[in-house]
C-alpha positions as CSV (number, residue, x, y, z in Angstrom):
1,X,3.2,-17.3,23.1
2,X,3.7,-14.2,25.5
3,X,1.7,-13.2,28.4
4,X,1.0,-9.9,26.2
5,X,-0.6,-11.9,23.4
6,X,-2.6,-14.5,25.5
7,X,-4.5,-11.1,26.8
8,X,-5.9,-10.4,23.2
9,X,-8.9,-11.9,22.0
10,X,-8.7,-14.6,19.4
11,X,-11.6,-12.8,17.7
12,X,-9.8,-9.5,17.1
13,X,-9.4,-9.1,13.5
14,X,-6.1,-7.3,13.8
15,X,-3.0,-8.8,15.6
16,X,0.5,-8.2,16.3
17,X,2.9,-10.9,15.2
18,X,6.4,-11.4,15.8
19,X,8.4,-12.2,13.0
20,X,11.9,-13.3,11.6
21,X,14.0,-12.5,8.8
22,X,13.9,-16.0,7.2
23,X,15.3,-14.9,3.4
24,X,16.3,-12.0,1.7
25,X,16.3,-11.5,-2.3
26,X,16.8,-8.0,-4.5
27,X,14.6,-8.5,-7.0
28,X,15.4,-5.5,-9.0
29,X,17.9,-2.1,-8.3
30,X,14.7,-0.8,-6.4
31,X,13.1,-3.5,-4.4
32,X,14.2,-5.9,-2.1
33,X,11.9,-8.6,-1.1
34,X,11.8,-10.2,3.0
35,X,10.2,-13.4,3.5
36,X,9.3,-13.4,7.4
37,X,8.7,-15.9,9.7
38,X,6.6,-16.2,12.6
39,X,8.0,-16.8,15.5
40,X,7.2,-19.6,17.6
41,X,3.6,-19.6,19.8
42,X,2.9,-16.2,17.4
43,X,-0.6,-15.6,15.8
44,X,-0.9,-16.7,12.4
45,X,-1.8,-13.9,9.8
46,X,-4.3,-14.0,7.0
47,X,-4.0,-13.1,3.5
48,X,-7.3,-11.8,2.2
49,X,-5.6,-10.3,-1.2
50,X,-5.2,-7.1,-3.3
51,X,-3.8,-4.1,-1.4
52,X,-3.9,-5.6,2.1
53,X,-2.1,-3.2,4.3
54,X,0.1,-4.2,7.5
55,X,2.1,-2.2,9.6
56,X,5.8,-3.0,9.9
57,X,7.2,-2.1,13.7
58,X,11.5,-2.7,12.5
59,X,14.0,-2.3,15.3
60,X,14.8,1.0,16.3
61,X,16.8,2.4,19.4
62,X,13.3,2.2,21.1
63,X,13.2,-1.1,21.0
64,X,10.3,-3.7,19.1
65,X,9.0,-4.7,22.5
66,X,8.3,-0.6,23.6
67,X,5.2,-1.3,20.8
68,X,2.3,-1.1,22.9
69,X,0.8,-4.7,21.8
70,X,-1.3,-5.8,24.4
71,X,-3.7,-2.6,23.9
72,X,-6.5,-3.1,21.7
73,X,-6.4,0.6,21.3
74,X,-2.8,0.7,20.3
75,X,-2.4,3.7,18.4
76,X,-4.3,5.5,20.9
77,X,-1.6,4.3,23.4
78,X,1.3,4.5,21.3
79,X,0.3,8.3,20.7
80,X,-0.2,8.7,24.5
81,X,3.9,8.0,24.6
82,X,6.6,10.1,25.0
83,X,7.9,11.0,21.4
84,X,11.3,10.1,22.2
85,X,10.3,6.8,23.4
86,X,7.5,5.5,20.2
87,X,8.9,2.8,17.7
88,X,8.4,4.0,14.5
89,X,6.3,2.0,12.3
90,X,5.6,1.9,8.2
91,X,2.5,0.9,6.5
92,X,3.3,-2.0,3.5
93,X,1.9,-4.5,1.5
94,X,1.3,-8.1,1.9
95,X,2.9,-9.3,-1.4
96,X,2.7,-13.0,-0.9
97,X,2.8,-15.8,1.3
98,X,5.3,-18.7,1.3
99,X,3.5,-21.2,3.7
100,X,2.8,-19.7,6.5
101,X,6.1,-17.4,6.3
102,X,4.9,-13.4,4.8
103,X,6.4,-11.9,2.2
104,X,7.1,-7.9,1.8
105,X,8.7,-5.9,-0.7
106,X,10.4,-3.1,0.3
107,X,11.7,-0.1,-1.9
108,X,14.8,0.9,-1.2
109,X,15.0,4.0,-3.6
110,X,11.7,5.3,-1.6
111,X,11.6,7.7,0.7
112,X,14.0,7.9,3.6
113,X,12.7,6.3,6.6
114,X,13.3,3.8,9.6
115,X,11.8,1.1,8.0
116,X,13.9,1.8,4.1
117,X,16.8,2.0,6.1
118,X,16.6,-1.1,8.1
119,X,15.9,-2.6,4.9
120,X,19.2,-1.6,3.1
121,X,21.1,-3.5,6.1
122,X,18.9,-5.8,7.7
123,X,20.3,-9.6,8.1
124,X,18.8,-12.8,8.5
125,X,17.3,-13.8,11.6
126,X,16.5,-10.0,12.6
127,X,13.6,-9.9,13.8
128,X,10.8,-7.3,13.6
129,X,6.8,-6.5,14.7
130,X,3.7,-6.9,12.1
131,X,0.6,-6.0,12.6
132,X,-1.8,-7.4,10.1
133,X,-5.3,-9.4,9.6
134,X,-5.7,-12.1,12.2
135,X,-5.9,-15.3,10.7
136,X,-8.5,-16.9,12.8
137,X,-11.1,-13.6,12.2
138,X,-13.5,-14.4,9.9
139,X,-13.2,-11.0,8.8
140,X,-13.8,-8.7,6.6
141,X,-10.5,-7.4,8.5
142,X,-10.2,-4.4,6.7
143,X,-7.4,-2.7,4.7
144,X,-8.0,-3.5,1.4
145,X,-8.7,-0.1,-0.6
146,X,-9.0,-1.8,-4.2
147,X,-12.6,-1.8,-4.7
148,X,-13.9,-2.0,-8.2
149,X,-17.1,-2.0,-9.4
150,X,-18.6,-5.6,-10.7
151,X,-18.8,-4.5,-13.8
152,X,-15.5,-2.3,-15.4
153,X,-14.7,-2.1,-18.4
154,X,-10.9,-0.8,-18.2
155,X,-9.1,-0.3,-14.5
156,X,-6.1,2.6,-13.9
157,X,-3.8,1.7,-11.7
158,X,-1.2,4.4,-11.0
159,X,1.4,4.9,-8.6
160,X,5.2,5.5,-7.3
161,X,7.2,3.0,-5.8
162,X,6.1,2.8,-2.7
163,X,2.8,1.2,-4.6
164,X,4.6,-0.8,-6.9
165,X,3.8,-3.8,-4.3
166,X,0.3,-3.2,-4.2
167,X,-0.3,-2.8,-7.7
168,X,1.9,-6.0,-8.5
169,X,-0.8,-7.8,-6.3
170,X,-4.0,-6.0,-8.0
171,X,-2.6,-7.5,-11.6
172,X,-1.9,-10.7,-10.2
173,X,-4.8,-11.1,-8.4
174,X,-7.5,-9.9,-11.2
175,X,-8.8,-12.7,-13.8
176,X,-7.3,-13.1,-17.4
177,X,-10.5,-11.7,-18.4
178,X,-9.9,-8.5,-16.5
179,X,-8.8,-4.9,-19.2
180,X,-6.6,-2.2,-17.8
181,X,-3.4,-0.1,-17.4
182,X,-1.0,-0.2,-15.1
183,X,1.3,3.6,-14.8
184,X,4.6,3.7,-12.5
185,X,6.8,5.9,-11.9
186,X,10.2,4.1,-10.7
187,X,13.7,5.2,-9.8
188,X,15.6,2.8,-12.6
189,X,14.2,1.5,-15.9
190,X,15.4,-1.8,-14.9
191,X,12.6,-1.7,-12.1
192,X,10.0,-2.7,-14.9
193,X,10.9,-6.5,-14.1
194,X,8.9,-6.3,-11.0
195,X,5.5,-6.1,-12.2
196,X,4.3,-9.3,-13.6
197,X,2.8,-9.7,-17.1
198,X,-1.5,-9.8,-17.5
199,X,-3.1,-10.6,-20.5
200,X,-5.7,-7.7,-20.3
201,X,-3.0,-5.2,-19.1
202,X,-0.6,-2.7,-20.5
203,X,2.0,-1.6,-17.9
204,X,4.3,1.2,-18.6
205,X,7.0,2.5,-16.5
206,X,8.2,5.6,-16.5
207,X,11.6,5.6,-15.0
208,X,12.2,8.9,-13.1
209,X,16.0,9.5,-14.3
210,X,16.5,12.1,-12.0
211,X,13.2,14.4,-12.5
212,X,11.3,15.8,-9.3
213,X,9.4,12.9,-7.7
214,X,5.8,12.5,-9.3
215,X,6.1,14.9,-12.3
216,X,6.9,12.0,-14.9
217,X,3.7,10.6,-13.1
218,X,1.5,13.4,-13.2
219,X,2.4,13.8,-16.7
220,X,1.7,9.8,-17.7
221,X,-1.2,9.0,-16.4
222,X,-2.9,11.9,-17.3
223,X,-2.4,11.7,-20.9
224,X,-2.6,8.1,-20.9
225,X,-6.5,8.3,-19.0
226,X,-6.8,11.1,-21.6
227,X,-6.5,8.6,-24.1
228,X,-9.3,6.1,-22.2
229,X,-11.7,8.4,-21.5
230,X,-13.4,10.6,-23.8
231,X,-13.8,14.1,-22.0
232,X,-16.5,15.4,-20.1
233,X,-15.5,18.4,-17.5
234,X,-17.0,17.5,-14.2
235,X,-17.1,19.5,-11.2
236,X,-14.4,20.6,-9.3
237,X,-12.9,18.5,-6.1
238,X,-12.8,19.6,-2.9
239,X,-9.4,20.7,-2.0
240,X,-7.4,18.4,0.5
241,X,-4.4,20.0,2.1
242,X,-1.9,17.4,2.0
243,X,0.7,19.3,4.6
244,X,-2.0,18.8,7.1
245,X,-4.8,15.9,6.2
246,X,-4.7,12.7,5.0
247,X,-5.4,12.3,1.6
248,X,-7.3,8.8,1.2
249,X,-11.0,8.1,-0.3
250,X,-12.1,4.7,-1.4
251,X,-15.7,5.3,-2.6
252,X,-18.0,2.3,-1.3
253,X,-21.5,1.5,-0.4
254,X,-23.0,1.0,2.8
255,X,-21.6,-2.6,3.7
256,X,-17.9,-1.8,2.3
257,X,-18.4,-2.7,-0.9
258,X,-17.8,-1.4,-4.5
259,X,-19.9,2.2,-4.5
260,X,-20.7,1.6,-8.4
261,X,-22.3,-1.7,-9.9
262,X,-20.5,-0.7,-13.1
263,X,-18.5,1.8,-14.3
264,X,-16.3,2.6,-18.0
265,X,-13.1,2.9,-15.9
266,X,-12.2,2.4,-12.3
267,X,-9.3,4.1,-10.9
268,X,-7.0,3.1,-8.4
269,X,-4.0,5.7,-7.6
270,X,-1.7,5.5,-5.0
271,X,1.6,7.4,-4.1
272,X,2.9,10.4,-2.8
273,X,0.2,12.5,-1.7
274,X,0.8,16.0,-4.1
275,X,1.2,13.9,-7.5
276,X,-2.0,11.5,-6.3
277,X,-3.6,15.2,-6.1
278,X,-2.7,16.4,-9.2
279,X,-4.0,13.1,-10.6
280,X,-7.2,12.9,-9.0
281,X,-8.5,16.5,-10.1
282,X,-7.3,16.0,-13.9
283,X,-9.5,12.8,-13.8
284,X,-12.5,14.5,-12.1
285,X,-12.5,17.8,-13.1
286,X,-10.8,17.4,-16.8
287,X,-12.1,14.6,-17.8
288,X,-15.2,14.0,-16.1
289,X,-14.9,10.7,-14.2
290,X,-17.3,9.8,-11.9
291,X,-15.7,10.4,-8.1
292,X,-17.3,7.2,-6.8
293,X,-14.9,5.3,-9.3
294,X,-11.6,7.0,-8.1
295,X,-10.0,5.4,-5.3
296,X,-6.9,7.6,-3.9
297,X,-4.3,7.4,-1.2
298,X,-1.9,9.3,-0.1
299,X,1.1,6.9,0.9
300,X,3.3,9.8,1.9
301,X,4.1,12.8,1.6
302,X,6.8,14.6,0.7
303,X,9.1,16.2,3.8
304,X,6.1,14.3,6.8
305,X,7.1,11.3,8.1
306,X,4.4,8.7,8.0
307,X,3.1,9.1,11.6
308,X,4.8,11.9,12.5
């Protein structure tokens, strides 16, 4: 283990890891899945489910080890950098584990970044940075944004791409006994192989065949939740400038957890920050749906690079 690491407590619930390329497999024309490694003496990460995010630190000109790891305030110090001299990092998914080796799914049609284009070329044995939940936390460790009521009666999960990964998790993580709808938007049609099948779930993919990104979305989900919730205009949503703030509300209680006990639907969109908008105020303002049951996030946006 390096010096670096020894200085961070074993009781932080976040940790930097590094990892290696162990495998690489393209599961469909969009995604490309990478099954990492730890490295020797490196901390072991959790898996606490759902939408877990992690942040992906690939090589750059900057190098992985100009990450500054050994703060516990790291974005703080990674801000305080020189621009020219800050990795660029991504935010993903944990998708899986395979032993203790973590698997990611990247989408390669998605847009353009350091991290999509180290994907397109990146080798086995690379190696790369992860910062995710610390394994020997008890947690909560936070990250996780899908938080349903107890009680739901149908769950709306939309999204682009760059949520495909998360939303593949949702599905397979929910019980048989779980209802809902699953709405994509994806470069290819032959991208609908990546989300796996759910009793209680109808997925649709909307293949984007050229159209401006998140239109075909806009234009799905909200006449599918038109057809799963009977309309009652509610009041209008407070406006979010997505050139400038972040766009991201998960409705909870005061310990974290679900905001509702129960709820008819529970609503869980995630994508590109203009069509998640768009989305949003059709099912508040339209249709009526209570606000504590929408959970939204704003991947990315369009022409902003993720910490820009």
């Amino acid at each position: 283990m390096s010096a670096e690491a020894l200085t961070r407590p074993s009781t932080e619930p976040w940790i930097f890891t590094r990892m290696a390329v162990e495998r690489i497999e393209d599961l469909t024309p969009t995604f490309r899945r990478f099954v990492l490694r730890r490295l020797d003496g490196e901390p072991l990460l959790a898996d606490p489910g759902f939408d877990q995010r992690i942040k992906v630190v690939p090589p750059s000109p900057q190098g992985i080890d100009a990450m500054p790891t050994h703060h516990l305030e790291w974005y703080a110090a990674w801000r305080a950098m020189p621009e020219a001299e800050r990795p660029p990092f991504r935010t993903y998914t944990i998708r899986g584990f395979a032993g203790d080796s973590l698997i990611v799914d990247f989408a390669l049609h998605g847009p353009d970044g350091p991290a999509a284009r180290w994907a397109v070329s990146a080798s086995v044995g690379d190696e790369l940075l992860v910062l995710g939940p610390h394994a020997e936390h008890p947690g909560p460790h936070g990250g996780i944004d899908f938080v349903p009521p107890a009680e739901c009666s149908h769950h709306l999960l939309a999204g682009d791409e760059t949520a495909a990964p998360a939303i593949a998790r949702i599905i397979e993580q929910l019980p048989p006994t779980a209802r809902g709808t699953a709405v994509l938007e994806l470069p290819d049609a032959a991208d609908a192989d990546y989300l796996p099948a759910h009793p209680g779930f109808e997925v649709r993919v909307l293949p984007r065949d050229g159209r401006p990104r998140g239109e075909a979305l806009v234009e799905g989900v909200c006449r599918i939740a038109t057809e799963l919730v009977e309309a009652a205009p509610g009041a209008e949503p407070e406006e979010v400038d997505v050139d400038r703030d972040l766009l991201w509300e998960v409705p909870r209680n005061a310990r974290g957890g679900a905001a509702l006990k129960s709820a008819p639907l529970y609503a869980w969109l995630a994508g590109e920050a203009g069509a998640i908008t768009a989305i949003r105020r059709h099912l508040v303002k339209e249709l009526g749906v209570d606000r504590r049951a929408v959970a939204f996030m704003g991947y990315w946006r369009q022409g902003r690079a993720e910490n820009s």
